[in-house]
C-alpha positions in Angstrom: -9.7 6.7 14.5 -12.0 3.5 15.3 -13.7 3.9 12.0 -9.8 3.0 10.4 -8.7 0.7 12.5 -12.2 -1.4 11.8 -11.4 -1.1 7.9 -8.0 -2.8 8.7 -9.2 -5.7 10.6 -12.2 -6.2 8.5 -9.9 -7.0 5.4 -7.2 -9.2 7.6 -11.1 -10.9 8.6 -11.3 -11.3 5.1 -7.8 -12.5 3.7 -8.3 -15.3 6.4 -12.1 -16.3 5.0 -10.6 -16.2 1.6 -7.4 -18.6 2.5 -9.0 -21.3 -0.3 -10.1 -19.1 -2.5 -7.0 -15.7 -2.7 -8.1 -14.6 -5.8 -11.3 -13.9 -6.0 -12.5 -11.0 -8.2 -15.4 -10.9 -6.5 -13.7 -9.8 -3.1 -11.1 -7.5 -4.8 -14.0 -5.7 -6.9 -15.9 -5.1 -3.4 -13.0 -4.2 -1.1 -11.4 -1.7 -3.9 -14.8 -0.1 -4.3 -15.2 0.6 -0.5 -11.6 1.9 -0.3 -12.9 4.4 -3.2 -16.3 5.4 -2.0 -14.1 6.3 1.0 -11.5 7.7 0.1 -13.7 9.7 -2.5 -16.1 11.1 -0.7 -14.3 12.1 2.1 -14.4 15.9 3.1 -11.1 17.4 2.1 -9.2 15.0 4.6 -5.3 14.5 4.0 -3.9 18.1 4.0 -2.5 21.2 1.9 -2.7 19.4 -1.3 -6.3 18.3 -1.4 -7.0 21.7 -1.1 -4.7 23.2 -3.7 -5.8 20.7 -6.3 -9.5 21.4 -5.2 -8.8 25.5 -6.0 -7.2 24.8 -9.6 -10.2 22.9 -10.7 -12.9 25.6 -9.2 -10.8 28.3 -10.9 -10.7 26.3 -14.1 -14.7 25.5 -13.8 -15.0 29.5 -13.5 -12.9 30.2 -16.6 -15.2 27.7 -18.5 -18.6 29.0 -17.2 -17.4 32.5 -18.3 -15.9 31.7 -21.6 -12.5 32.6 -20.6 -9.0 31.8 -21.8 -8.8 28.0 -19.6 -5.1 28.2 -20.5 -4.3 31.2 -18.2 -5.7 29.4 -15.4 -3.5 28.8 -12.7 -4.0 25.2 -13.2 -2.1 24.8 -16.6 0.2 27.6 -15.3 1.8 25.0 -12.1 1.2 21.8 -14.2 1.2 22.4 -18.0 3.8 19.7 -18.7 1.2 17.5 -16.8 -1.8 18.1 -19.4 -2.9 14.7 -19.0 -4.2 16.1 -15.4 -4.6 19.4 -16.6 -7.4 17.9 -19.3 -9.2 15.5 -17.1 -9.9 18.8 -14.9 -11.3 20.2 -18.1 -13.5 16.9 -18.7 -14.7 17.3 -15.3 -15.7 20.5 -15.3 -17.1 20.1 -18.3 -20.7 18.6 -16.2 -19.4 20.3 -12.8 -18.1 23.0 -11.3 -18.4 21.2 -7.8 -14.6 20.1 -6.1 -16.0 17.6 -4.3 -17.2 16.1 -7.3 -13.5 16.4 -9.2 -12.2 14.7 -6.0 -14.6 11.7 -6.7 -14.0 11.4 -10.0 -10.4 11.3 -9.7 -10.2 8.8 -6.8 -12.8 6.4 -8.3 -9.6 6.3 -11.8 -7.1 6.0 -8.9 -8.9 2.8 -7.6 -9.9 1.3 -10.9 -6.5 1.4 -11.8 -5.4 0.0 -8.7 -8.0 -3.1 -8.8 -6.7 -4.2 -12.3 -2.8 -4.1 -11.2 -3.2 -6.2 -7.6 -5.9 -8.5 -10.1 -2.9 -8.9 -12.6 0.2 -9.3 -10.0 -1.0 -10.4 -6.9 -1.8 -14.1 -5.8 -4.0 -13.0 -2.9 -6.3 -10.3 -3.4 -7.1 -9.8 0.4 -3.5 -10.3 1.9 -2.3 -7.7 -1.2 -4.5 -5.0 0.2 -3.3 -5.7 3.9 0.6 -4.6 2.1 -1.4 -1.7 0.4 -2.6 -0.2 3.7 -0.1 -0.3 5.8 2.6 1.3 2.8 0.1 3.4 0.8 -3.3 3.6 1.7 -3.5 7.3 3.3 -1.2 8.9 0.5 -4.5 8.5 -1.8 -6.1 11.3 0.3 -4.1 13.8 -0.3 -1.4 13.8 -3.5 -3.8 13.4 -6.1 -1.6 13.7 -9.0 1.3 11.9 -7.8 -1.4 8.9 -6.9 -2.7 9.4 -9.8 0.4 8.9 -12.2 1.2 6.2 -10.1 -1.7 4.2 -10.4 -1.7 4.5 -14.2 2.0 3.7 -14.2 1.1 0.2 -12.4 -0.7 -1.0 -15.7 2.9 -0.9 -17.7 4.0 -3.5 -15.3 2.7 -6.3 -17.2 4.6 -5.1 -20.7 8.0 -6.0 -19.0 6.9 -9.5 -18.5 5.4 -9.5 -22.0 7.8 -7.4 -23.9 6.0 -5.2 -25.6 7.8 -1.9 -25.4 5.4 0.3 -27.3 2.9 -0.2 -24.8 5.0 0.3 -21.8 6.0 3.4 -22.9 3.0 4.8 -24.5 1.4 3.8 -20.3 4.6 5.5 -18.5 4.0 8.6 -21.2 0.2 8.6 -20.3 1.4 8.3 -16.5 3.9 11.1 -17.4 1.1 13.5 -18.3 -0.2 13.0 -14.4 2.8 13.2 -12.9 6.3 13.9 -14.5 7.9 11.6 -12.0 6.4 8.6 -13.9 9.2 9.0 -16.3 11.1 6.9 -13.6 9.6 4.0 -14.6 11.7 3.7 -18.0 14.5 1.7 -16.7 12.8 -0.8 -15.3 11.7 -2.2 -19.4 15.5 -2.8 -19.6 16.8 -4.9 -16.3 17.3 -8.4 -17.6 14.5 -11.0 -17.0 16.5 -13.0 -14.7 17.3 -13.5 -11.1 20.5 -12.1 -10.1 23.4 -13.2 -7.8 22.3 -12.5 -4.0 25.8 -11.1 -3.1 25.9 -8.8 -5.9 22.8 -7.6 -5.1 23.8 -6.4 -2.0 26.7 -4.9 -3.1 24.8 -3.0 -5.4 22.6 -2.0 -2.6 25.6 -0.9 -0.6 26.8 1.1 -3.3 23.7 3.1 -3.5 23.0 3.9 0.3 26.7 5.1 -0.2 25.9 7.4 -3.0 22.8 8.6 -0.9 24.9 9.7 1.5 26.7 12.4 -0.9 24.7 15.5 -2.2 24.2 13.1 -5.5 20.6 12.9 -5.4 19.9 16.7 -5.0 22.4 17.1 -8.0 20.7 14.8 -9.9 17.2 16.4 -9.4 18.3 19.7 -9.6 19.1 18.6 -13.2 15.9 17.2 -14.0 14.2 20.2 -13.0 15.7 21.8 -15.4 14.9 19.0 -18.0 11.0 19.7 -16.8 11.6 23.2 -16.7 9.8 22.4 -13.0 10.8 24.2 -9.8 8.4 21.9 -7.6 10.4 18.6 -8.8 13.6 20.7 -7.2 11.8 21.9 -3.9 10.4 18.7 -3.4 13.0 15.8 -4.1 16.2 17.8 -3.6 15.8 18.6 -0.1 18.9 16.7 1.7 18.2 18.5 4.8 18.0 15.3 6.8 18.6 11.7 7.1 15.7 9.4 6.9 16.2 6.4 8.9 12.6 5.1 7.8 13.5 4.9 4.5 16.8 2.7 5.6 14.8 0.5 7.9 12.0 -0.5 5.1 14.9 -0.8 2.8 16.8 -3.0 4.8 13.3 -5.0 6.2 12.0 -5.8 2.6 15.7 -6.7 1.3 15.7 -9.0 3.9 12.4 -10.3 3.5 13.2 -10.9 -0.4 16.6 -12.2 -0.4 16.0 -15.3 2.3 13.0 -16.1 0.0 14.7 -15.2 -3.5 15.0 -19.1 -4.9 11.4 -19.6 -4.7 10.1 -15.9 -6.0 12.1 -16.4 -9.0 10.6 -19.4 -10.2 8.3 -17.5 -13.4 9.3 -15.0 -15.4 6.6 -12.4 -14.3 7.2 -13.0 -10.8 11.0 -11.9 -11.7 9.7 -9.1 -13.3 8.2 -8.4 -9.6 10.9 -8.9 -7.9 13.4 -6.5 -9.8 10.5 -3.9 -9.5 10.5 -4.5 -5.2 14.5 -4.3 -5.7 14.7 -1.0 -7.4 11.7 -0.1 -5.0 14.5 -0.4 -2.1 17.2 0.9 -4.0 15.4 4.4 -4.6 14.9 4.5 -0.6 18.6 3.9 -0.4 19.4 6.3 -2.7 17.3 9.3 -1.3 17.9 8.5 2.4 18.9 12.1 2.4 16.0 13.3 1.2 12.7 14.7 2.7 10.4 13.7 0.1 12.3 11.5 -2.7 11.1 8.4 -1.4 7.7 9.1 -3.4 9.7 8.3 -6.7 10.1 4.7 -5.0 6.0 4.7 -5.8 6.3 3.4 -9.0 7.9 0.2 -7.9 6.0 -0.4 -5.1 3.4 -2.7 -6.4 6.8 -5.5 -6.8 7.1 -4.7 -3.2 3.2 -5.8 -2.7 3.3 -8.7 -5.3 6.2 -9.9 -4.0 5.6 -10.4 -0.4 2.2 -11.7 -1.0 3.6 -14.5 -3.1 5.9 -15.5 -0.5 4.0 -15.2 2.3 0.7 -16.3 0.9 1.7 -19.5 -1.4 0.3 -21.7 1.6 -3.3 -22.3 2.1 -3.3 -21.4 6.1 -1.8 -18.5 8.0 1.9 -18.6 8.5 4.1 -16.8 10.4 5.2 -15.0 8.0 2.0 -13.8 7.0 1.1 -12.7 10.6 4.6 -10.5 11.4 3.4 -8.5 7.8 0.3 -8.1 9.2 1.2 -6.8 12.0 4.2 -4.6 10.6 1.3 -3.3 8.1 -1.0 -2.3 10.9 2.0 -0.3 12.3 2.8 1.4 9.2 -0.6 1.7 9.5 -0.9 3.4 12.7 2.1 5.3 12.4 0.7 7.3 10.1 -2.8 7.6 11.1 -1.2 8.8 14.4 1.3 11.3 12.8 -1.1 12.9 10.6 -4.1 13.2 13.2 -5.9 16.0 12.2 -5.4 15.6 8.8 -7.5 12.2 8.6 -9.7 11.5 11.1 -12.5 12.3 12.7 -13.9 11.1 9.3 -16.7 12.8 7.6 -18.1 12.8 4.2 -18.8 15.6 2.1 -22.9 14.7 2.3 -22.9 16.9 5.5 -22.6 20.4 5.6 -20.0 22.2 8.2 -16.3 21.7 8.7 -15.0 19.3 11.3 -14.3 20.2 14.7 -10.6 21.4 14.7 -9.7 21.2 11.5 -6.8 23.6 11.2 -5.7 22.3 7.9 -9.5 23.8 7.4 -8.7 27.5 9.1 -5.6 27.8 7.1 -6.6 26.7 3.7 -9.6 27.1 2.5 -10.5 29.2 -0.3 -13.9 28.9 -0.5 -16.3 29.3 2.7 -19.4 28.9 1.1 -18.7 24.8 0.8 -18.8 25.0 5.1 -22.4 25.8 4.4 -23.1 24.3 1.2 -21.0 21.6 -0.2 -23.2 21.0 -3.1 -23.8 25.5 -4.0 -21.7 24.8 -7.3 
């Protein structure tokens, strides 16, 4: 847990070094990379999904190295309408059969992707990344695709702004063959480039927490399952078995933060653009408070969230108040996640070691392959 907990005060060591100089490339480039390299070469840290992803690409590599039908697989059987994902297993597998190596790969686009959207829409690299811990950070361990379609998604951002629909949507379709749930994006092209009137905002917002109280958003995604022809959109976003009161708290928390600040994030037109993507961001929450997982649609709109705090807590040169409460309200989102999951992420260790980690029970229960305990590298 110490190694984590060093990565988060190294970059808040960093954001304060770099209070004359927020955007520097430089920084950014180096801190993504580490974040990568780490994420990346970890040894199948994060959970269920690591390892069911990590199966579908051996089984394809197996296909290939026979000469057998790679459409049968069981890869393009649970995600053929994502063939975007599907394909870059292919191209993967195409050199190596090793997971570890797919893993890599895939983590190393997640993070590229990411370093040219917070380069693009955020005023301080280092402060940005603080955000990006604390509400994202861990979720690249684990739900590859989703993280995947996400990241991708991020680069359509900067067609609002520009108004170039044919490039938006040929990036959400390219996102779309990640992740379906990229689709979600679309409506964001067509809010009006302008601020809106603070009371009807919250109105708006009211009106949606109200709607996520009914069974709505279960009947809405039981639909677009069937749009998808996808049972796993339906098992995952339509459980209302529950009320999530963290969705409603970091709803209500970033509302609050944007609306006292809303005159000055308003000023340009991209940085409206930003802030209607952090307001949808918190309307999704609203609308899926019901929801177990639906939340993770609010993904695509995060980066507003991240671009717009940064800008209003960050467009001093010196450390406000401001900027320390989200700090510290990152390090506990932070925390409260390293702490829930455990097992799942720490103690860290690379895949450059042979052996499993010392009660790993995500380990006993999953894996598929027990040759990688002795040899990570026998593919």
């Amino acid at each position: 847990m110490a190694l984590y907990i060093i990565i988060f005060l190294v970059i808040v060591f960093l954001y304060v070094m770099t209070l004359y100089n927020p955007q520097s490339a430089r920084v950014l480039m180096v801190i993504m990379a580490f974040l990568a390299i780490f994420v990346g070469i970890s040894d199948m840290l994060g959970g269920y999904d690591r390892y069911i992803y990590a199966e579908c690409f051996d089984q394809l590599a197996n296909r290939m190295r026979g000469g057998r039908n790679i459409f049968a697989s069981a890869l393009f059987r649970l995600y053929g309408t994502e063939f975007g994902y599907c394909f870059l297993n292919v191209g993967v597998a195409l050199f190596s059969a090793n997971r570890y190596i797919f893993i890599l790969v895939a983590t190393l686009i997640v993070y590229t992707c990411l370093y040219f959207s917070f380069k693009r829409h955020t005023n301080n690299y280092a402060f940005a990344i603080i955000l990006f811990l604390g509400l994202w950070f861990f979720f690249s361990f684990t739900y590859l695709r989703q993280v995947l379609g996400v990241s991708i998604a991020w680069l359509a951002l900067i067609y609002v702004s520009k108004r170039d629909l044919k490039r938006f949507l040929i990036v959400v379709f390219i996102a779309a063959t990640f992740h379906n749930s990229a689709i979600i994006l679309l409506p964001l092209y067509f809010i009006p480039l302008r601020p809106f009137d603070k009371a009807k905002i919250l109105i708006v917002m009211g009106v949606i927490f109200l709607l996520g109280l009914t069974d709505g958003p279960a009947t809405l995604f039981e639909a677009y399952g069937g749009v998808v022809e996808d049972t796993r959109v339906q098992q995952n976003l339509a459980d209302s078995s529950g009320f999530r009161e963290a969705y409603l708290v970091e709803a209500v928390f970033f509302l609050f933060l944007i609306l006292t600040n809303y005159d000055l994030i308003t000023e340009t037109e991209e940085q409206t653009v930003m802030t209607n993507t952090a307001l949808v961001f918190c309307g999704i929450l609203l609308f899926f408070v019901k929801s177990e997982n639906g939340g993770r649609l609010a993904w695509y709109y995060m980066m507003g969230v991240i671009s717009t705090l940064t800008y209003i807590t960050t467009c001093q040169q010196r450390v406000t108040y401001k900027a320390m409460a989200l700090i510290v309200v990152s390090f506990l989102l932070y925390m409260r996640i390293l702490i829930g999951w455990g097992v799942f992420l720490f103690p860290y260790k690379t895949f450059f070691t042979d052996g499993v980690r010392k009660g790993d029970k995500i380990y006993n229960q999953f894996e598929y392959d027990h040759h990688y305990a002795k040899d990570k590298f026998y593919r």
